[in-house]
N, C-alpha and C positions, 0 to 999 in steps of 0.2 A: 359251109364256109366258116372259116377258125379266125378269129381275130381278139383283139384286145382295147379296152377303157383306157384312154388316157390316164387314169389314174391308177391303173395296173400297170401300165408301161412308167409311168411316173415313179412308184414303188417299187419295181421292180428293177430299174435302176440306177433309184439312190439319187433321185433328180429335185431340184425346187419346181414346180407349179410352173413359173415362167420359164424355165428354160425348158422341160417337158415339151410345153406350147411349141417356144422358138423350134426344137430339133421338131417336131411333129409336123409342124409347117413347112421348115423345107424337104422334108422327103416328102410329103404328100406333092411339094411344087415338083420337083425332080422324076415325080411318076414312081417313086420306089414303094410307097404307099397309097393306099386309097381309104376313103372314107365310106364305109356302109351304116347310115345309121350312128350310132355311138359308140360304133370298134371300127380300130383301124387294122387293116389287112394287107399283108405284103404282096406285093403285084408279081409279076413275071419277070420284069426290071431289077424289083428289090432284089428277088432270089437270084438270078441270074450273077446279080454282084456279090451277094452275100456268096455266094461258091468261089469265083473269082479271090474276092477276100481271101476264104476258106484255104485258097491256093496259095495264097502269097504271103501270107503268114510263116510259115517254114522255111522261103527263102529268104526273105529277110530278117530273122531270124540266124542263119546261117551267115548271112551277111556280116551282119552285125557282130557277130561271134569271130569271123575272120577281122575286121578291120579290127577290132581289140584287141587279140592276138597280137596285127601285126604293130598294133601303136606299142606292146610293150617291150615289143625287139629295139 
């Protein structure tokens, strides 16, 4: 099982200490993370969205690219 220190997820995204915490807390509430120990580890939930995500990025994206588009007609 692969997981991560708060204060590698901390550093690793450029986070203050407390807000770290905050976002660390509600995905653990959310079920997208779990706590083993002192790493946190993405659940079945997490990934399940992180793909999701992964998907919808692109369209909206394209989205976004169209309505620009058509704002400057």
């Amino acid at each position: 099982m692969k997981g991560a220190t708060q204060t590698r997820i901390q550093f690793s995204a450029n986070m203050a200490f407390s807000m770290a915490k905050s976002y660390l807390a509600e995905l653990l509430e959310s079920g997208m993370l779990h706590k083993d120990r002192h790493f946190y580890v993405t659940t079945r939930t997490g990934i399940d969205f992180l793909q999701v995500y992964d998907q919808m990025v692109p369209v909206a994206e394209q989205y976004e690219v169209r309505r620009a588009t058509l704002k400057q007609m």
